[in-house]
N, C-alpha and C positions, 0 to 999 in steps of 0.2 A: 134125384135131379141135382141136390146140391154137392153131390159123389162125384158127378160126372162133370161139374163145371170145375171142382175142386181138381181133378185129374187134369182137365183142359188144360187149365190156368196155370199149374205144375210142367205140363210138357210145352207149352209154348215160351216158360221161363229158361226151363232145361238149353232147349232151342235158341235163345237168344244168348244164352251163356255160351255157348257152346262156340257160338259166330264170332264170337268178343275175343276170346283165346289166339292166339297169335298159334298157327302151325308151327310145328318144332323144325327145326331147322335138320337136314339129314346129314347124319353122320359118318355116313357108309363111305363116305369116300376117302382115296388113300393121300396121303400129303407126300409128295416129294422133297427132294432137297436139291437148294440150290448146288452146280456145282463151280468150283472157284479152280483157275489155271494158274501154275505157278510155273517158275523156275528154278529148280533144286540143285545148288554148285554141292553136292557128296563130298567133294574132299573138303571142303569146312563147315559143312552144317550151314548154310545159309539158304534161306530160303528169298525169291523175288516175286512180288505179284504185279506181272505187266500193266492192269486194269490201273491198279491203285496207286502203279509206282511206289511201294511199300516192300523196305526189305526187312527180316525176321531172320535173326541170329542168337548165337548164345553167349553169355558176357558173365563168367564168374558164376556157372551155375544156373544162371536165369535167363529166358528169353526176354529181347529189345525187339521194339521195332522202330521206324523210322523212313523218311526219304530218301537220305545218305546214311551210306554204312560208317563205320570208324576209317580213320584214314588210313590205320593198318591193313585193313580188308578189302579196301576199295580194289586189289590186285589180282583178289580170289574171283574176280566175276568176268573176268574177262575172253569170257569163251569155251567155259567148262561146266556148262548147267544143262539140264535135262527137264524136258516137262512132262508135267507128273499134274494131274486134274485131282483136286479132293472136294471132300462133303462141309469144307470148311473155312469160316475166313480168320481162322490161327492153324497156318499150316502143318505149326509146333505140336498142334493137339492129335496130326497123327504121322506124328515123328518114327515112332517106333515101326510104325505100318510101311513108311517108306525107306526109312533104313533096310529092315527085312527084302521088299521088293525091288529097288532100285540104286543102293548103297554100292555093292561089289559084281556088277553085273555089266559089265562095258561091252558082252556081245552082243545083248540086246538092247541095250539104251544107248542114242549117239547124243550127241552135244545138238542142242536146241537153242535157235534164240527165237522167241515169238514175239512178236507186233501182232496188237489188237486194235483195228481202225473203227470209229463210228461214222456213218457215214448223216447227213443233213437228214434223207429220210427213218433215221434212228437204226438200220440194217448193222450188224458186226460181221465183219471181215476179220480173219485172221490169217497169217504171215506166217509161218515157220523154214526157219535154217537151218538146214544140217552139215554141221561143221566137222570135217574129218582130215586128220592131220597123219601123212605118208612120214615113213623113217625104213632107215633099213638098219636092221638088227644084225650083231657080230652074236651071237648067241655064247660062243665058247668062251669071249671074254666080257659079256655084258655092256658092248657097247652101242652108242644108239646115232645114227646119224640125220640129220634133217635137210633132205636136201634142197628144199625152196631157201631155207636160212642160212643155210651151209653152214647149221651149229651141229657140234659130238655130245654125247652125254657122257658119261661113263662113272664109275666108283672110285674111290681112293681112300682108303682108310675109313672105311665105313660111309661114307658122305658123297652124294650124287655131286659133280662138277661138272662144266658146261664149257665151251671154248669154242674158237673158230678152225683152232687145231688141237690135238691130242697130246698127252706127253711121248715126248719123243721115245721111249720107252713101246709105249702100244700101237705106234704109227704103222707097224707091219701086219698088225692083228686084224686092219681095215682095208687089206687089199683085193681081197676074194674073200666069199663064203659065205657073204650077209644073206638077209632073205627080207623081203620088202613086206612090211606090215600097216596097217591101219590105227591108228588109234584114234580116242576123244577128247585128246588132251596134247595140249603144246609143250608138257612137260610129260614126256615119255616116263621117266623111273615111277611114277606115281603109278601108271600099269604092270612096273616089272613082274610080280608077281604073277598075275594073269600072261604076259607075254612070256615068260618062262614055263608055266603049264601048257600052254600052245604052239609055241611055237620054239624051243629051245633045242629041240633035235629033227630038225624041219629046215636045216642048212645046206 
């Protein structure tokens, strides 16, 4: 008898221990990551986060960030940035990942400007621009013309130069022959390379 009350007594403590224990919380589940939109200007390594209004550059070796870029840079963003979505909010942290995917690639990536709205009932809206700037190309002499601006580009002595006319010299070289191209950039030579594998015997 005193077996069976001692058993009792044991499983209704068991029992109450048991209720007292907090359930373990389940682990099974997978964690995502936030993800963060930027605006990536390629030709200087700057990075823009519309949300945060926060630009990320490199200065001497090391990333900055800030509101305002340096005064010298403020020139690099004015229409040549691409968006590019990462797992991150130091866009620096996968620099090399977007170098590799979106660095030398202007057939597939156009110029971007995004606007992110919130609206009162907290919804996100977003805005994107696609900026594409017409030139026509003298291929045989590398020159480049813009005709909303009615600016030439051309080389001289190693050194891209710009004008409303040409040196009188290569004024005959833009009379026929060009071929009308697209680029992502208001500053044509910065594609040359790409526009010479494409389009250089295409006149």
């Amino acid at each position: 008898m005193k077996i069976h009350r001692t058993l009792l007594t044991a499983s209704m403590a068991l029992a109450f221990a048991a209720a007292c224990v907090p359930a373990l919380a389940d682990d099974t589940g997978t964690a995502t990551k936030e993800t963060h939109h930027y605006v990536y200007y390629r030709d200087h390594e700057i990075y823009f986060a519309p949300e945060s209004k926060t630009y990320y550059w490199m200065s001497d070796g090391k990333w900055q960030s800030g509101t305002i870029l340096p005064a010298e840079s403020q020139g690099y963003v004015r229409g040549n940035g691409i968006g590019v979505d990462l797992d991150t909010e130091r866009p620096y942290e996968r620099h090399e990942y977007v170098v590799s995917h979106y660095k030398n690639d202007p057939a597939e990536h156009e110029t971007t400007t995004t606007q992110r709205t919130t609206s009162d009932n907290g919804t996100v809206s977003t805005t994107t621009t696609t900026t594409k700037y017409k030139y026509t190309y003298y291929g045989d002499h590398g020159i480049y013309f813009a005709p909303e601006t009615k600016i030439y580009y051309w080389n001289a002595d190693g050194k891209w130069l710009s004008g409303t006319e040409l040196p009188a010299e290569s004024r005959a070289y833009v009379r026929s022959g060009g071929v009308t191209i697209e680029l992502d950039t208001d500053h044509p030579y910065e594609r040359n390379e790409y526009v010479i594998a494409h389009y250089r015997n295409k006149h």
